[in-house]
Short mmCIF file of the C-alpha atoms (twelve columns), coordinates in Angstrom:
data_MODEL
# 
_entry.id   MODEL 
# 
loop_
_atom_site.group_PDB 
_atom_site.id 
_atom_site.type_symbol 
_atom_site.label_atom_id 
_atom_site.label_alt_id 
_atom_site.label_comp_id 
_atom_site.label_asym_id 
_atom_site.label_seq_id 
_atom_site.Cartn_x 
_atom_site.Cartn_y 
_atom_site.Cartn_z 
_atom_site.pdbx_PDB_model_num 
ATOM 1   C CA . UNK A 1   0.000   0.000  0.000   1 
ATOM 2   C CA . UNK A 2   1.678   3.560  -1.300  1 
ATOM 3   C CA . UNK A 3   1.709   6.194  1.719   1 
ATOM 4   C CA . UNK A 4   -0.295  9.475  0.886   1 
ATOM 5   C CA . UNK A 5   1.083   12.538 1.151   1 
ATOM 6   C CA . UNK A 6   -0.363  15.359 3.169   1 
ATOM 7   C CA . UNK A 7   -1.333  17.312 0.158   1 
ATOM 8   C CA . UNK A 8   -2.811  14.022 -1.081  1 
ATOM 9   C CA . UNK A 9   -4.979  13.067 1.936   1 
ATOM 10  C CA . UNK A 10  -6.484  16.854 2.193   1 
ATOM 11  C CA . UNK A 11  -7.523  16.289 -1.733  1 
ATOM 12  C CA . UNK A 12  -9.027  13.464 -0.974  1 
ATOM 13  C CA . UNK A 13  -10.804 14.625 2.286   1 
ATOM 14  C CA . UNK A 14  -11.853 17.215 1.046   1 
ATOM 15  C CA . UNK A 15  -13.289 16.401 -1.975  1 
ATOM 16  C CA . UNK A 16  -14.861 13.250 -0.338  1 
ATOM 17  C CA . UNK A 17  -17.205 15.701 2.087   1 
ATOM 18  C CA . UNK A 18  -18.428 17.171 -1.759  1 
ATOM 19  C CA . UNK A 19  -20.589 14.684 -3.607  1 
ATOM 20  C CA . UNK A 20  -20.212 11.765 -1.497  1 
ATOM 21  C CA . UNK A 21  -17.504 9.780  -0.024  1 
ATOM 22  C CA . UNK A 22  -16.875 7.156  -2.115  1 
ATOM 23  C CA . UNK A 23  -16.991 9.525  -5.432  1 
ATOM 24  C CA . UNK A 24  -15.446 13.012 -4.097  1 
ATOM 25  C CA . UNK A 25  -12.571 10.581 -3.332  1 
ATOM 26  C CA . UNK A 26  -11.971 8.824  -6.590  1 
ATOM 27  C CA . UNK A 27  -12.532 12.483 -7.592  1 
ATOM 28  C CA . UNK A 28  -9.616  13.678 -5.229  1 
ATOM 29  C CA . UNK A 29  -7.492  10.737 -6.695  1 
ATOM 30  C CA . UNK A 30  -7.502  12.262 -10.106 1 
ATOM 31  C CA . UNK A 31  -10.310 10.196 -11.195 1 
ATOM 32  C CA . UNK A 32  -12.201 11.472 -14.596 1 
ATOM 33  C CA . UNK A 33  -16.052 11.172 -14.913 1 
ATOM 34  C CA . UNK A 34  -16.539 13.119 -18.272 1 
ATOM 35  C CA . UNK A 35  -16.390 9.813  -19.991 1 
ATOM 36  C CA . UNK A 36  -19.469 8.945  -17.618 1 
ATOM 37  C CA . UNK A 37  -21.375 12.407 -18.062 1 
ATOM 38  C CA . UNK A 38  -21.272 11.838 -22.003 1 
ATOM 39  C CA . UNK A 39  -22.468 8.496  -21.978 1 
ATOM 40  C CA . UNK A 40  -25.413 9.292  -19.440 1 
ATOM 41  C CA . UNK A 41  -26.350 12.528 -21.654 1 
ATOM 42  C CA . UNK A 42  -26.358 10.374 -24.753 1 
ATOM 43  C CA . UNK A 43  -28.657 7.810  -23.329 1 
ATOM 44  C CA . UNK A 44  -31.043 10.788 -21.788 1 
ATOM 45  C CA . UNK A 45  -31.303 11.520 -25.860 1 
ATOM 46  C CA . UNK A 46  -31.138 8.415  -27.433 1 
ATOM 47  C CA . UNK A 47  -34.758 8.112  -28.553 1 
ATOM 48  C CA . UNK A 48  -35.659 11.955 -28.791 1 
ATOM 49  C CA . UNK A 49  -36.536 14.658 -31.755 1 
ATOM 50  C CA . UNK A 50  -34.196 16.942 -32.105 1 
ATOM 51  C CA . UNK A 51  -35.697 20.345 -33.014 1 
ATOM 52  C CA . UNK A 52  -33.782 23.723 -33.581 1 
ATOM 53  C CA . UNK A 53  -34.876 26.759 -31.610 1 
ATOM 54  C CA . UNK A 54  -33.681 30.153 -30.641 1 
ATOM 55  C CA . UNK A 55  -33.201 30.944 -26.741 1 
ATOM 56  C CA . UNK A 56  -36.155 33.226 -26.105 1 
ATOM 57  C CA . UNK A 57  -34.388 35.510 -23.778 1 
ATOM 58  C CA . UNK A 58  -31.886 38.411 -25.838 1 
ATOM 59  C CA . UNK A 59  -32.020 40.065 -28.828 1 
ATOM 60  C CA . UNK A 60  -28.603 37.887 -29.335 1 
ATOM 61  C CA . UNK A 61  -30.953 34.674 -30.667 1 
ATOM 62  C CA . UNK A 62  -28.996 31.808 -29.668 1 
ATOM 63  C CA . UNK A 63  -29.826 28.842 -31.502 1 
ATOM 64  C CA . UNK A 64  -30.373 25.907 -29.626 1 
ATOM 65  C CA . UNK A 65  -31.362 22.070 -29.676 1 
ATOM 66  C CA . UNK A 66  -35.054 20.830 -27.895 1 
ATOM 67  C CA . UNK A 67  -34.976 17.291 -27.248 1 
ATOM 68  C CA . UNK A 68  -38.491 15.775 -27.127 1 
ATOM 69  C CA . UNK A 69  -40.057 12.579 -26.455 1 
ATOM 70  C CA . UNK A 70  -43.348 11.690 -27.883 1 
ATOM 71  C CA . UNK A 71  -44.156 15.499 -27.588 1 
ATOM 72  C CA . UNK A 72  -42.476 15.904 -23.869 1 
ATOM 73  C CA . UNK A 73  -39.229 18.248 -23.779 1 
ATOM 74  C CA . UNK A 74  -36.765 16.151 -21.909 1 
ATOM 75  C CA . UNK A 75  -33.846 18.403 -22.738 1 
ATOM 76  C CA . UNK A 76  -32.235 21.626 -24.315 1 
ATOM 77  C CA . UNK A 77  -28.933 23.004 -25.169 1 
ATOM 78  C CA . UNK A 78  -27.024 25.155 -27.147 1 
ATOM 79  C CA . UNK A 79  -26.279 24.481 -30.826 1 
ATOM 80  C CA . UNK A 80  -22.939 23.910 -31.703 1 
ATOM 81  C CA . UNK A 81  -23.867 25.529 -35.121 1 
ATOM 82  C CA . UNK A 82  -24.766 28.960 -33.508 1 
ATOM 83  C CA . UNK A 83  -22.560 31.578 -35.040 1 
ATOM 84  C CA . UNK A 84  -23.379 33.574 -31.981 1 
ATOM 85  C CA . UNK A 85  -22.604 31.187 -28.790 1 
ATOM 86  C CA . UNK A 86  -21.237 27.935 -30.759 1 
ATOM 87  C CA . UNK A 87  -23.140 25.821 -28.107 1 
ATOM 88  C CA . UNK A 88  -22.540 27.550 -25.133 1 
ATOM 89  C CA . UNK A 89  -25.437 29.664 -23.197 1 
ATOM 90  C CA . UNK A 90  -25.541 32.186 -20.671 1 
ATOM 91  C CA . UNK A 91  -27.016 30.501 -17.270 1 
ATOM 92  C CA . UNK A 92  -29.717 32.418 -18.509 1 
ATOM 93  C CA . UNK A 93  -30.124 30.308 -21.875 1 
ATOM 94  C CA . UNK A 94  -28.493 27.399 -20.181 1 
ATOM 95  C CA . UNK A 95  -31.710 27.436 -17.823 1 
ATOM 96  C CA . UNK A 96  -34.676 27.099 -20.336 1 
ATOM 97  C CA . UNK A 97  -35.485 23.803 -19.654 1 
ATOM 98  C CA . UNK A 98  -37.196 25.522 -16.388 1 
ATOM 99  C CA . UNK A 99  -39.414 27.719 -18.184 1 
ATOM 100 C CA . UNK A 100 -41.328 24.392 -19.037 1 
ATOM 101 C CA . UNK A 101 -40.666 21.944 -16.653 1 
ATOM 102 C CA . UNK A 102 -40.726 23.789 -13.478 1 
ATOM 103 C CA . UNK A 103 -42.880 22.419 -10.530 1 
ATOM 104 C CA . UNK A 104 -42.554 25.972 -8.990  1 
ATOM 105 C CA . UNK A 105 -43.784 27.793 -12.210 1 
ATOM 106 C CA . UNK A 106 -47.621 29.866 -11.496 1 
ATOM 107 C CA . UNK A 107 -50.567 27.923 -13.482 1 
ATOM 108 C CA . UNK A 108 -53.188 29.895 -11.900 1 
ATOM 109 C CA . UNK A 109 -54.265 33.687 -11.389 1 
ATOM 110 C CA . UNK A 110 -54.267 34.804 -8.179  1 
ATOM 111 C CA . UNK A 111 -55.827 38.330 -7.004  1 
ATOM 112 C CA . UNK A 112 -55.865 39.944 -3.685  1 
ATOM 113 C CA . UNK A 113 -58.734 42.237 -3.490  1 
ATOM 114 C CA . UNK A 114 -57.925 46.171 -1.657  1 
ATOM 115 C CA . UNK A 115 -57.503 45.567 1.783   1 
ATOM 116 C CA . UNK A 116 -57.652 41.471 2.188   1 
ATOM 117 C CA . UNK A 117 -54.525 39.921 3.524   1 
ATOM 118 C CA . UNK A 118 -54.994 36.872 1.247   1 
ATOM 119 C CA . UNK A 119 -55.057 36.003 -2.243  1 
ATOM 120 C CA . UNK A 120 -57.828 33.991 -3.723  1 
ATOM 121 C CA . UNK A 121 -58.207 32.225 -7.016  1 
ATOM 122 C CA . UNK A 122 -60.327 34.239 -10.033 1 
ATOM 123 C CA . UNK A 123 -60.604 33.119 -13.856 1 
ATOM 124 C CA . UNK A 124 -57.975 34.298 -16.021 1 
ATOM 125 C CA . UNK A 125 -60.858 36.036 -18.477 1 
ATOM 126 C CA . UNK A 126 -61.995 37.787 -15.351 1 
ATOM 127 C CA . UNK A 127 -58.071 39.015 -14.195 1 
ATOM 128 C CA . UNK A 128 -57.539 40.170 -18.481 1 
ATOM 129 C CA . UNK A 129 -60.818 42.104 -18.363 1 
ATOM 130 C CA . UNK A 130 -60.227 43.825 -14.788 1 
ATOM 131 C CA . UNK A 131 -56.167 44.669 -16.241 1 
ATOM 132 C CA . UNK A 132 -58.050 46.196 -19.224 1 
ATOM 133 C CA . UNK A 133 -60.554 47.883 -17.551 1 
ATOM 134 C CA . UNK A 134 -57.775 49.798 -14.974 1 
ATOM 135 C CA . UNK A 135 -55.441 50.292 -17.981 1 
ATOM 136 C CA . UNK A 136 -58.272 52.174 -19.790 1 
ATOM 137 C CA . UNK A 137 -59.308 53.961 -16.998 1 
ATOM 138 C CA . UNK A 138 -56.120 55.074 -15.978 1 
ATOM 139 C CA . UNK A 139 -55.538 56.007 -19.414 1 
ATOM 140 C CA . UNK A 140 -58.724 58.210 -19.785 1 
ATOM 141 C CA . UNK A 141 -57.772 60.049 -16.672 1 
ATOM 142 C CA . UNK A 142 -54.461 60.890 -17.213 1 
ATOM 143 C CA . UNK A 143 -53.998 61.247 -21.419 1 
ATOM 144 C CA . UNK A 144 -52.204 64.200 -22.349 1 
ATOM 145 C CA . UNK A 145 -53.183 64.705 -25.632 1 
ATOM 146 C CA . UNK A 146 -51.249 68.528 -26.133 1 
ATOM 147 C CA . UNK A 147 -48.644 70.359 -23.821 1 
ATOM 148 C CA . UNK A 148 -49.480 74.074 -22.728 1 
ATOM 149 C CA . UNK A 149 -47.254 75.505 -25.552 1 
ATOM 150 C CA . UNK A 150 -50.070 73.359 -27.628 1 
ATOM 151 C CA . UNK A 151 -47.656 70.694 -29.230 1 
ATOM 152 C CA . UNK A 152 -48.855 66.949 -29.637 1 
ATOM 153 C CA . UNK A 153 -47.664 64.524 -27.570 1 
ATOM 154 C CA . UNK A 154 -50.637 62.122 -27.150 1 
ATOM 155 C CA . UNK A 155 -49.107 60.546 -23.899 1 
ATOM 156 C CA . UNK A 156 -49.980 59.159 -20.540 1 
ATOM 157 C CA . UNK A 157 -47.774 59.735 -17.620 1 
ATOM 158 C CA . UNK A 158 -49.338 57.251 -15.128 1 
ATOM 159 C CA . UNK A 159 -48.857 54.372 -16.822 1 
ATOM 160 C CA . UNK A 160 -45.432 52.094 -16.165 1 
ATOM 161 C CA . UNK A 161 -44.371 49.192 -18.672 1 
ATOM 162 C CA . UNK A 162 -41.341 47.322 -16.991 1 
ATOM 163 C CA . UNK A 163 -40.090 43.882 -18.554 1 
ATOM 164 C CA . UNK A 164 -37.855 41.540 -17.582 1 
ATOM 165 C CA . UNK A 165 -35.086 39.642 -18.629 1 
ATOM 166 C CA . UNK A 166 -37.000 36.136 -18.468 1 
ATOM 167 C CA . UNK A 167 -39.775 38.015 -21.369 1 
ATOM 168 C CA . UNK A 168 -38.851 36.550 -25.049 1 
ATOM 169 C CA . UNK A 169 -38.367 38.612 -27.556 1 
ATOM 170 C CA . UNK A 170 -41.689 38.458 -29.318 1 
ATOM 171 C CA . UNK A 171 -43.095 39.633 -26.155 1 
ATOM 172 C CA . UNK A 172 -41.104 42.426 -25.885 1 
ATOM 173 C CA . UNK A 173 -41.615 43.097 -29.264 1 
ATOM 174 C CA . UNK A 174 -45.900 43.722 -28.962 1 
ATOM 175 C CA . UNK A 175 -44.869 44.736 -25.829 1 
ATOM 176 C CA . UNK A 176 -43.522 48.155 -26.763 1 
ATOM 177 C CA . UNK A 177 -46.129 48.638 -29.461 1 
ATOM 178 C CA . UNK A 178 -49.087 48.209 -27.126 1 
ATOM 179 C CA . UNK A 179 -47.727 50.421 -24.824 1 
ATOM 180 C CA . UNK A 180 -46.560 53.402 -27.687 1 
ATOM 181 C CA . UNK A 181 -49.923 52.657 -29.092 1 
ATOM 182 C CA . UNK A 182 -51.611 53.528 -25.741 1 
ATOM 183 C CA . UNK A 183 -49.337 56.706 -25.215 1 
ATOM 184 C CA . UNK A 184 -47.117 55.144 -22.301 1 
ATOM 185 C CA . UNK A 185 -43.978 57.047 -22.016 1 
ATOM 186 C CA . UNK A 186 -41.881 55.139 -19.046 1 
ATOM 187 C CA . UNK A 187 -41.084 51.982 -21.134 1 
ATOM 188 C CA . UNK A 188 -38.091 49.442 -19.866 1 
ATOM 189 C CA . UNK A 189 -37.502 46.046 -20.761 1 
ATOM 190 C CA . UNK A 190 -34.118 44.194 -21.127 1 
ATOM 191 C CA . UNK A 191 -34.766 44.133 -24.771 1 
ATOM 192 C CA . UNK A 192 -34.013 47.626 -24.971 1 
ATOM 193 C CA . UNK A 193 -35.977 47.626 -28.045 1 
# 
């Protein structure tokens, strides 16, 4: 039996309180397990479609692979053939997977009514009509249609459109025309369209 040096055994101790005992040590030993991370990623594909996408969340459009199983996404990652990222994505990007499979993601609309401490369930047709209804009337009672000096501005100053980085670009896209079309001046988005 070969004697370990000091620098040896911390390696090994240490790496054995990571991922487990057994593999943080054959880890610390020099041991590689990218031979063992292919092979499992190839079987998690071996039966899938592969469709190319874009990554939904820059203006940069990287492309990407969806791997699906009888109509189930079981994977995605970049595409090597991506002029932009060859293959690699932002954590961003790298994290799309979540936007569909995400046990944590909100299926339901919930509303809290003025002055309740809890929020109930309503139907989404009743949440879209009561958005439109306070966008219009906030709207009506604050359009500025002309400025003192009488120039045209047709704008409304109460109204706040703020995106995020997790909005596709699509969205972003009708995003900024609804909101020009209804006068709103205090757009953001990560678009920066």
């Amino acid at each position: 039996m070969s004697q370990l040096s000091r620098r040896q055994f911390l390696r090994v101790s240490a790496a054995g309180l990571g991922p487990g005992t057994a593999l943080g040590s054959l880890l610390g030993l020099g041991a590689s397990l990218a031979p063992v991370t292919a092979r499992a990623q190839q079987l998690r594909i071996k039966d899938a479609k592969a469709t190319p996408s874009v990554c939904p969340y820059c203006s940069v459009g990287c492309a990407t692979i969806v791997h699906t199983i009888e109509g189930e996404i079981v994977n995605i990652e970049g595409d090597k053939r991506s002029p932009h990222s060859e293959g690699c994505l932002c954590p961003k990007g790298a994290a799309i997977y979540q936007l569909h499979k995400n046990p944590n993601r909100a299926t339901r609309v919930l509303h809290r009514k003025p002055g309740a401490t809890k929020w109930e369930d309503v139907e989404l047709d009743w949440a879209m009509d009561r958005v439109a209804e306070l966008v219009k009337k906030t709207r009506d009672e604050t359009f500025i249609e002309r400025l003192e000096n009488g120039k045209l501005v047709n704008c409304t100053p109460a109204i706040l459109s703020l995106g995020g980085a997790t909005l596709d670009n699509e969205w972003n896209h009708l995003q900024q025309k609804l909101m020009r079309g209804l006068g709103v001046v205090a757009i953001e988005n990560q678009a920066r369209i």
